[in-house]
C-alpha positions, 0 to 999 in steps of 0.5 A, spaced: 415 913 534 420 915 538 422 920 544 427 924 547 428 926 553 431 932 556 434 933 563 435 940 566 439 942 572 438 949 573 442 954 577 447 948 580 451 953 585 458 949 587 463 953 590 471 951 586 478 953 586 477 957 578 482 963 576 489 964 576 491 969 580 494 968 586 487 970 590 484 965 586 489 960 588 487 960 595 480 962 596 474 958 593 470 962 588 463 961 587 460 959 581 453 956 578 452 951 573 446 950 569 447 943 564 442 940 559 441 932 557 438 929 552 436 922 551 432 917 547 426 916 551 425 908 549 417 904 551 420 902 558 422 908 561 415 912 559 412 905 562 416 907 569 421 901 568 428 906 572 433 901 569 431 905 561 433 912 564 438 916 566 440 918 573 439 925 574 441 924 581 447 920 580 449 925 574 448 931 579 453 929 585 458 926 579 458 933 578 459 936 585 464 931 586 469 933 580 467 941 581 468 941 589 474 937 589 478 940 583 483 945 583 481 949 574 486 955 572 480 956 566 473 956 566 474 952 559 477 946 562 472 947 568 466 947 564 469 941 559 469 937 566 463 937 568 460 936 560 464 930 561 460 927 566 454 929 562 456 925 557 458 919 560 453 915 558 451 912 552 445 915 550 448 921 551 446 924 544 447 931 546 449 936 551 450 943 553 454 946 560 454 953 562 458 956 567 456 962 571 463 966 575 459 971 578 463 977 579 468 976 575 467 983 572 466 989 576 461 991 573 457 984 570 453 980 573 457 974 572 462 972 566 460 964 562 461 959 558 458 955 554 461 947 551 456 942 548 457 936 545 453 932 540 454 924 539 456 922 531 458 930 531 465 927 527 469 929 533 471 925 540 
């Protein structure tokens, strides 16, 4: 029997260089990011054995590292990024990342996108 687990970072709030305009380019931008990872689960990770599961830590400040350290014209290659270090792992199966800018719009709350990965999808 096997199992798959699923780690969740919700409302991961970062602030980023992100946007094209003038404005944009110099001035850090708030954004929040929420990112979703499977796994397989094996028989040792469910006995409590560290080395058979993923870092969540590690994934999250990899994160902050890319984000808070990069300069992005779009919000696609700032989410593609960041989906890149969720899947910087073998196990990876499948993963999913979310972007919000809040304020992006005048009258919305927030503008997102959303990327995910699929292992054997066909694609690299």
């Amino acid at each position: 029997m096997s199992h798959n687990a699923i780690i969740t970072i919700t409302n991961l709030r970062l602030r980023t260089y992100i946007g094209f305009n003038e404005e944009e380019k110099s001035k850090q931008q708030d954004i929040v990011i929420n990112a979703e990872v499977h796994y397989p689960v094996n028989k040792m990770c469910l006995r409590d054995d560290v080395d058979n599961a993923l870092n969540y830590k590690t994934i999250c400040k990899d994160i902050i590292n890319v984000v808070e350290n990069g300069r992005f014209l779009l919000l696609e290659k700032l989410t593609s990024d960041v989906l890149a270090v969720c899947i910087d792992h073998p196990w990876v199966s499948f993963a999913k990342v979310r972007i919000d800018k809040p304020h992006a719009l005048r009258f919305a709350d927030s503008v997102s996108l959303t990327l995910s990965y699929q292992a054997n999808a066909g694609e690299e």
